[in-house]
N, C-alpha and C positions, 0 to 999 in steps of 0.2 A: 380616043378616051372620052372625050367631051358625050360624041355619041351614047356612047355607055352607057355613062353618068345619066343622062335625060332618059333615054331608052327606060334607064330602073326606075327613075323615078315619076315616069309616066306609068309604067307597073303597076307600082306600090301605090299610086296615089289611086287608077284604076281599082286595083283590088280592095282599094279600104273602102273607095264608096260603095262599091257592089255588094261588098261583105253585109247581111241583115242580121248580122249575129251585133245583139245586144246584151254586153252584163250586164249583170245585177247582184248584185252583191248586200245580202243580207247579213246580218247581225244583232245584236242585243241593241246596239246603239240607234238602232234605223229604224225611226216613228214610224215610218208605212207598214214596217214588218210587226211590231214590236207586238202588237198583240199575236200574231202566233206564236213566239214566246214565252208569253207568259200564260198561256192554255195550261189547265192546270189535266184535263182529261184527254188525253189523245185520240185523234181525230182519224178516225179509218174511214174507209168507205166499203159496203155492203152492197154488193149485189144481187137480188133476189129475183131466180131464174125461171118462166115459164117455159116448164119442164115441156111439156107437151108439144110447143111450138118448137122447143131445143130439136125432141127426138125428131120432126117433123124438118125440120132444117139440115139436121144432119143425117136423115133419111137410116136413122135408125130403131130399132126396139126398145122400148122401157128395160126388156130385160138384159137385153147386149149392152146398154148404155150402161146399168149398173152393172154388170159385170166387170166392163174396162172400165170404170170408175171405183170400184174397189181393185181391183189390181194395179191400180196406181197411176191410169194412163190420165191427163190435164183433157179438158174439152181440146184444147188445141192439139194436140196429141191426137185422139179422137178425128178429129175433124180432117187433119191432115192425111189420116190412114184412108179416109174415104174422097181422097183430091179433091178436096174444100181449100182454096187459099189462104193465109193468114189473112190477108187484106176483107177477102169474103166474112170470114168471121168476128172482124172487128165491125162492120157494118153494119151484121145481121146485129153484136149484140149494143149497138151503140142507137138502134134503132126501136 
């Protein structure tokens, strides 16, 4: 029994310092946060795509490209019909 007992709690004590997972816990109340709260305009973000380097990347035509972008397919979507990886396409557009 004693066993046990140590055994889990050599575990538990193991798994919590390994753990990198930090809350954070925002609210109205929380100086650090506080100004994003009180934004009176909401905050998106915009990504403005160089098309040509896109169709070039994803070894497609201008004209194919809109095609399956009006018919509703996502660039990932797209990308994926032509074995591009997710991982590849967050690269290409993060670069």
């Amino acid at each position: 029994m004693k066993r046990i007992f140590v055994f889990l709690l050599l575990a538990f004590v193991t798994l919590s310092l390994t753990s990198n997972n930090i809350g954070v816990f925002a609210n109205k109340d929380n100086e650090e946060f506080k100004d994003i709260y009180e934004r009176k305009v909401p905050q998106t973000f915009h990504y403005k795509y160089d098309y040509e380097n896109l169709y070039q990347f994803l070894n497609i035509s201008e004209k194919e490209y809109t095609s399956e972008w009006n018919s509703g397919k996502t660039i990932a979507e797209i990308a994926e019909k032509r074995d591009i990886y997710p991982q590849q396409l967050i690269l290409y557009l993060a670069e």
